[in-house]
C-alpha positions in Angstrom: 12.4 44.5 -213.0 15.1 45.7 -214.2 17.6 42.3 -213.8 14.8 40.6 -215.5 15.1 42.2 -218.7 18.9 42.1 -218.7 18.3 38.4 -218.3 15.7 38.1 -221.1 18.1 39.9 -223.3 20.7 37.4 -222.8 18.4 34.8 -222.3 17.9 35.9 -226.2 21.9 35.2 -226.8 21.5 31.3 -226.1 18.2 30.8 -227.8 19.6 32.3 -230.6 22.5 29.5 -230.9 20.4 27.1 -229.6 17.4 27.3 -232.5 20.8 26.9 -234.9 21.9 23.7 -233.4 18.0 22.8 -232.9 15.8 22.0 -229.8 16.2 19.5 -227.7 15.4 17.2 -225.2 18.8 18.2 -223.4 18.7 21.9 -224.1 15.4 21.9 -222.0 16.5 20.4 -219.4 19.8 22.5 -219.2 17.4 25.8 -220.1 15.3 24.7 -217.0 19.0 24.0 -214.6 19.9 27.7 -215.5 16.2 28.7 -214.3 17.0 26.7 -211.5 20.4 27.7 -210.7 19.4 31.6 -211.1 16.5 31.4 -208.6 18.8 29.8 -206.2 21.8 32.7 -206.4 18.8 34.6 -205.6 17.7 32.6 -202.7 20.7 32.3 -201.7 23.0 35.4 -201.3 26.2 35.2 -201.0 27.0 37.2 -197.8 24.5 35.1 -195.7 25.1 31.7 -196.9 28.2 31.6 -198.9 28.1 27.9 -198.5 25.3 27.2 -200.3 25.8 30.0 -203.0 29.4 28.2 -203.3 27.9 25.0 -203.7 25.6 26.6 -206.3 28.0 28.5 -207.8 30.3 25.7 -208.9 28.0 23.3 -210.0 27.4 25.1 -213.2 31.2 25.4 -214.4 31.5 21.6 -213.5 28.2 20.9 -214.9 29.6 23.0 -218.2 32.4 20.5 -218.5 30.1 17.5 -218.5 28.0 18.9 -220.9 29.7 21.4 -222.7 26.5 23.1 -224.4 25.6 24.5 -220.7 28.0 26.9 -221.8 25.8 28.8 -223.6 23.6 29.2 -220.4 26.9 30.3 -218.1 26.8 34.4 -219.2 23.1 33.8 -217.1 24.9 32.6 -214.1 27.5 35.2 -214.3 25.5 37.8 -214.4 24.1 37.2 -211.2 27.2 36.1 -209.1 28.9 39.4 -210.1 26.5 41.9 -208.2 27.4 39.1 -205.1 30.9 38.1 -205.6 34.5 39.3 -205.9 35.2 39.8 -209.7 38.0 37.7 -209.4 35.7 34.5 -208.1 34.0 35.3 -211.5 37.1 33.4 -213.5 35.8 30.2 -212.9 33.3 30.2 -215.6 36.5 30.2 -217.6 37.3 27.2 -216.6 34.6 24.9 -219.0 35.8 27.1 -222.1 39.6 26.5 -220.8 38.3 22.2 -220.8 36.6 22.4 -224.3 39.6 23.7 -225.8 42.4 21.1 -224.8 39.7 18.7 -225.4 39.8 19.9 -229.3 43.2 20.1 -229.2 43.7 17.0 -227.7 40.8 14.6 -229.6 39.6 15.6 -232.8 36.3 14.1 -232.0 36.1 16.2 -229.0 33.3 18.7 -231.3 31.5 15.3 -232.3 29.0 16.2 -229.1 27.8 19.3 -231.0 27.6 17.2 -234.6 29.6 20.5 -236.1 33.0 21.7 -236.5 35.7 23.2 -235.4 34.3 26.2 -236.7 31.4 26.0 -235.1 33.4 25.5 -231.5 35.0 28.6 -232.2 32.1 30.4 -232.8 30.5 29.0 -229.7 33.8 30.2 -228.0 33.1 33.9 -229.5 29.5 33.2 -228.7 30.4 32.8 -225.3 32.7 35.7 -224.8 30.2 38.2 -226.0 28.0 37.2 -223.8 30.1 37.3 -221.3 30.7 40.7 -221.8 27.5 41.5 -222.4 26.3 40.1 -218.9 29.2 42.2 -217.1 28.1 45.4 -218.8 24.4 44.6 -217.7 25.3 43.8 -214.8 27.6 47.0 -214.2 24.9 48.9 -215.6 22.2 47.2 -213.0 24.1 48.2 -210.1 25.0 51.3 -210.8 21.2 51.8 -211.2 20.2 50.1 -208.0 22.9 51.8 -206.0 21.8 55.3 -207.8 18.0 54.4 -206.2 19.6 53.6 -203.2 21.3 57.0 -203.0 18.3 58.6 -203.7 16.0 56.9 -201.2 18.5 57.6 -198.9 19.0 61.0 -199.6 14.9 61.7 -200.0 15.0 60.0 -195.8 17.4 62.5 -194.9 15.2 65.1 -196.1 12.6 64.0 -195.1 13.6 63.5 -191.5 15.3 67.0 -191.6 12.0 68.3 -193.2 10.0 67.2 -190.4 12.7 68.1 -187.9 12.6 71.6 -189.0 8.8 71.9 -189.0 8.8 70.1 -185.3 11.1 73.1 -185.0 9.6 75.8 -186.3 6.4 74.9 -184.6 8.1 74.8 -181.1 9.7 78.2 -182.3 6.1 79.8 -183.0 5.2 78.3 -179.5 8.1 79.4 -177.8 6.8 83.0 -179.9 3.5 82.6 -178.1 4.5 81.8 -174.5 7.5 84.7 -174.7 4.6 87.5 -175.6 2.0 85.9 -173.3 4.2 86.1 -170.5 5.9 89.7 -171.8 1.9 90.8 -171.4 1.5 89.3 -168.6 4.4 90.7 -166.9 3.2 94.0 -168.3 0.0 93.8 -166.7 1.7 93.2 -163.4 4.1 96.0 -164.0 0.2 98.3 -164.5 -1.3 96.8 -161.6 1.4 98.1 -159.7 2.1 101.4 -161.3 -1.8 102.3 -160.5 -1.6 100.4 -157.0 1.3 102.4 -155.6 1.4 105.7 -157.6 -2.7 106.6 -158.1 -3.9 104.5 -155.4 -1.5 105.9 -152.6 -2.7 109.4 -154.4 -6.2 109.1 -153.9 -6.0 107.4 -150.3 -3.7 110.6 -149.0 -7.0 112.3 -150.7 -9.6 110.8 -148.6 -7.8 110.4 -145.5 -7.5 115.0 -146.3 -11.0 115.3 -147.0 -12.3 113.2 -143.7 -9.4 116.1 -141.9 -11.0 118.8 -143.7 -14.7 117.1 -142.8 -13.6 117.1 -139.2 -12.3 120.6 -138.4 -14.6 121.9 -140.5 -17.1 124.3 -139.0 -19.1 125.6 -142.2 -22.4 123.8 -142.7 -23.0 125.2 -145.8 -19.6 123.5 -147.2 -20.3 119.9 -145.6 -22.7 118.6 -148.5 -20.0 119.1 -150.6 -17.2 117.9 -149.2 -19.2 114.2 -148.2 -19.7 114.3 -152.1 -15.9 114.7 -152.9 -15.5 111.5 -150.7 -17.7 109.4 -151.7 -16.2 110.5 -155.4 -12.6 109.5 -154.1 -14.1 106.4 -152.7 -15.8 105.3 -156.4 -12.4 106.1 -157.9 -10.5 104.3 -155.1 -13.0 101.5 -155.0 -12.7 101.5 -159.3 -8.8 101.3 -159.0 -8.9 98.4 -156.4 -10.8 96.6 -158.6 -8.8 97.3 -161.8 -5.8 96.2 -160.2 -7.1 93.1 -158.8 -8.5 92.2 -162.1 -5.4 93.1 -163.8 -3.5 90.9 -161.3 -5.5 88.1 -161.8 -5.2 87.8 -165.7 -1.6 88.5 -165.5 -1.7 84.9 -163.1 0.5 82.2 -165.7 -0.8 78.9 -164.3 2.4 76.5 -165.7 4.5 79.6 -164.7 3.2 79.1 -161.7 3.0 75.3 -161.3 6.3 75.2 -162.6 7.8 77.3 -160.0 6.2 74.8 -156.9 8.0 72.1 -158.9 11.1 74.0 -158.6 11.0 74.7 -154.9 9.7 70.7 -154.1 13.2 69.4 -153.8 11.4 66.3 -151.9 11.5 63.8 -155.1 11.0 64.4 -159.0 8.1 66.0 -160.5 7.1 65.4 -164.0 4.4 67.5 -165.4 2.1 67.5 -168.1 1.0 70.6 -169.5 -1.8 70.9 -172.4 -3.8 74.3 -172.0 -4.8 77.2 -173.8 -3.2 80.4 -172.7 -6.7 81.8 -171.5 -8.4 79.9 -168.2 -10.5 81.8 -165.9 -9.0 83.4 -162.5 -11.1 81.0 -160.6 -9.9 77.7 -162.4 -6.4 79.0 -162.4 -6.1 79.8 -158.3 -8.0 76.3 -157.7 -5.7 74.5 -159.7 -2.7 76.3 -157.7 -3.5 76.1 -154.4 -4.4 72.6 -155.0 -1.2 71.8 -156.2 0.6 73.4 -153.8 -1.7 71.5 -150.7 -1.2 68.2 -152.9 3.0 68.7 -152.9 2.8 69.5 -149.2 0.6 66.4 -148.4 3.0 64.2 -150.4 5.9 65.3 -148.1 3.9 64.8 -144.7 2.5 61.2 -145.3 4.2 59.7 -148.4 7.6 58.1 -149.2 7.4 58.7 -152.9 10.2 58.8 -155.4 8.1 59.8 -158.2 5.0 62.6 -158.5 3.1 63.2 -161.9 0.8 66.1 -162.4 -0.8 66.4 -165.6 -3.4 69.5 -166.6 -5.2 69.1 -169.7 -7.6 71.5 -171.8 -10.4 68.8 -173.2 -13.6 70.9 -175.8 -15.8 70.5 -172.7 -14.0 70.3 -169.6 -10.6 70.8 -167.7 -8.8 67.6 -166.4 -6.4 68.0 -163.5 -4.5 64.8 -162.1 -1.9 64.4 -159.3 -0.5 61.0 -158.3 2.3 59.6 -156.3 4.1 56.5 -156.1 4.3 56.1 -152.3 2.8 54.3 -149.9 0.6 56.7 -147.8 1.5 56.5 -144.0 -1.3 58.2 -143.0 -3.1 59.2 -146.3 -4.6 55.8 -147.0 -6.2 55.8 -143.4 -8.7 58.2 -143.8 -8.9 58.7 -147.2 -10.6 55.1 -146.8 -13.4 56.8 -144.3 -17.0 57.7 -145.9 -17.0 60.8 -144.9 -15.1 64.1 -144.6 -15.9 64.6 -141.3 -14.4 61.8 -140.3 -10.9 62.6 -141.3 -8.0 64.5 -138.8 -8.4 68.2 -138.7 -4.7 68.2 -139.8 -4.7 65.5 -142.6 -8.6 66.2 -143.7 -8.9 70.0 -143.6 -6.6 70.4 -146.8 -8.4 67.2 -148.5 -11.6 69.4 -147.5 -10.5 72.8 -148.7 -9.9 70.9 -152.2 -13.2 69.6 -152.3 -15.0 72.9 -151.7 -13.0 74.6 -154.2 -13.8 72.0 -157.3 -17.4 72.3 -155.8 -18.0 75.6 -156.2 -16.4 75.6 -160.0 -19.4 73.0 -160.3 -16.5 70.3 -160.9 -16.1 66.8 -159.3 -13.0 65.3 -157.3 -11.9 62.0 -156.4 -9.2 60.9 -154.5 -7.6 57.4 -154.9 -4.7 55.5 -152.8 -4.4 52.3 -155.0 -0.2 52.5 -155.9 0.0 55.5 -154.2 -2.4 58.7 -153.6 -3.8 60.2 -156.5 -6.6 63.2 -156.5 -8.8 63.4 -160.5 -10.4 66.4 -161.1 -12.7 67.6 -164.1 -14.0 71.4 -164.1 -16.4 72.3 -167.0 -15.7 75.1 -169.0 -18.3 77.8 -168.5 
């Protein structure tokens, strides 16, 4: 937009000469070869096909010293080689003024062609430098502009990519936040469980086992009522604590902690995992998904040669998804994971395919376990 109104303004120069020396046939058709020749520098740039732009690019200076009143129509031309070519290229438009002026000084008919004077040729010649200067100012002027809008682009991309590098960031930050105090509670929780387990728990067992002593030697009736009630006290309380502590243990269970450290300690081939749950997922789910995994590693080392093992867990709004597949081709998998029935399998290679079922069965959920490129087991657990 901008290169088109620097050409209409000096589109506005020539016309301006032209409606002096009157309208014609030829300054139509020249009007419609600087069209032409414009579109073409366009077309052509000079960095990709500097033959053509060459071949272009000099057919208006020798086209100017045919017909000299293409010179009016050269500033156009100019305008757009200098955005594309070294200034110094740019002297060739002198050329057709540097022709029309040994041809006046040469001939004096060599103004007849414009039916005017030498005057006039002059003033053509002034014409023509103006223009000229006009056109490199524009043109200055344009790409200082474009290369201004390039900067700025480029600099509004950089902060872009930086803005959205620092959210992606600052996002991983508030999760990296989350997982540190989830597992600082967690491991807090263990830290109770234990407190309670070894310090009030040991307490109130060296309790009971002295008030089943104190039951046994002693040899007061009336005192025997009350002691069986002080037991059966420190057995509530003992039986409460257990309880507390195994619930407390449970919740304090971090299932990619956990998945993450069998990864670690299979050393057999690599392990990718993919990991998309909330931090809260019931003891039950949690200990399936575990045990699983750890029967699913061991399987893969006894009958498969894999190089690769993918295990992906994901939360969906309904349901849990759990997937585990090798690469390898199952020695012994693939034989009687191919039977109907689990009673048909090996007590060593079925019982752990068993003990998976019955776990995703009683957590209502439904396994399936594949060997096509490799052994694969898909689970889905609805949420309660």
């Amino acid at each position: 937009m901008i290169s088109l109104c620097d050409k209409i303004i000096l589109y506005l120069f020539s016309f301006i000469y032209l409606f002096y020396l009157g309208i014609t046939a030829q300054t139509v058709v020249l009007f419609l070869l600087s069209v032409a020749s414009t579109c073409l520098l366009n077309a052509y740039t000079y960095d990709k096909h500097k033959i053509w732009f060459s071949i272009i690019l000099l057919f208006n200076p020798i086209l100017a010293c045919t017909v000299p009143m293409y010179i009016l129509f050269l500033p156009i031309i100019l305008y757009d080689c200098l955005s594309q070519i070294p200034k110094y290229i740019s002297m060739i438009f002198l050329i057709p003024i540097a022709n029309l002026w040994i041809k006046q000084r040469l001939s004096a008919s060599a103004t007849t062609e414009f039916h005017t004077d030498t005057d006039t040729l002059t003033f053509l010649i002034i014409l023509f430098a103006i223009q000229a200067v006009v056109s490199y100012a524009l043109s200055q002027k344009t790409q200082t502009i474009l290369k201004d809008k390039k900067d700025i682009n480029r600099l509004q991309d950089t902060f872009n990519e930086h803005k959205i590098s620092l959210e992606h960031e600052y996002q991983y930050l508030l999760k990296q936040q989350d997982n540190e105090i989830n597992i600082a509670t967690l491991n807090e929780r263990n830290r109770i469980a234990r407190e309670i387990h070894d310090n009030i728990g040991h307490v109130l067992s060296r309790s009971i086992l002295q008030v089943g002593a104190l039951i046994a030697i002693n040899k007061d009736d009336t005192l025997n009522e009350p002691y069986q009630s002080l037991k059966e006290s420190l057995n509530q309380a003992m039986d409460s604590i257990r309880n507390s502590v195994h619930d407390l243990h449970n919740d304090s269970i971090d299932l990619e902690n956990n998945i993450q450290q069998l990864i670690n300690s299979f050393d057999f081939c690599d392990v990718k995992l993919d990991y998309d749950i909330s931090n809260y997922v019931s003891k039950e789910i949690k200990y399936c998904f575990i045990t699983i995994t750890k029967e699913a590693l061991n399987n893969t080392i006894k009958h498969s040669n894999a190089t690769m093992v993918t295990i992906s867990i994901i939360e969906h709004p309904s349901f849990y998804k759990y997937v585990y597949a090798d690469n390898g081709d199952d020695k012994n998998t693939a034989n009687f994971i191919s039977k109907e029935t689990l009673e048909e399998y090996t007590y060593q290679e079925g019982i752990g395919l068993n003990n998976m079922r019955e776990r995703v069965k009683s957590l209502h959920g439904i396994i399936n376990f594949h060997t096509d490129n490799g052994f694969s087991i898909h689970i889905t657990i609805p949420k309660s």
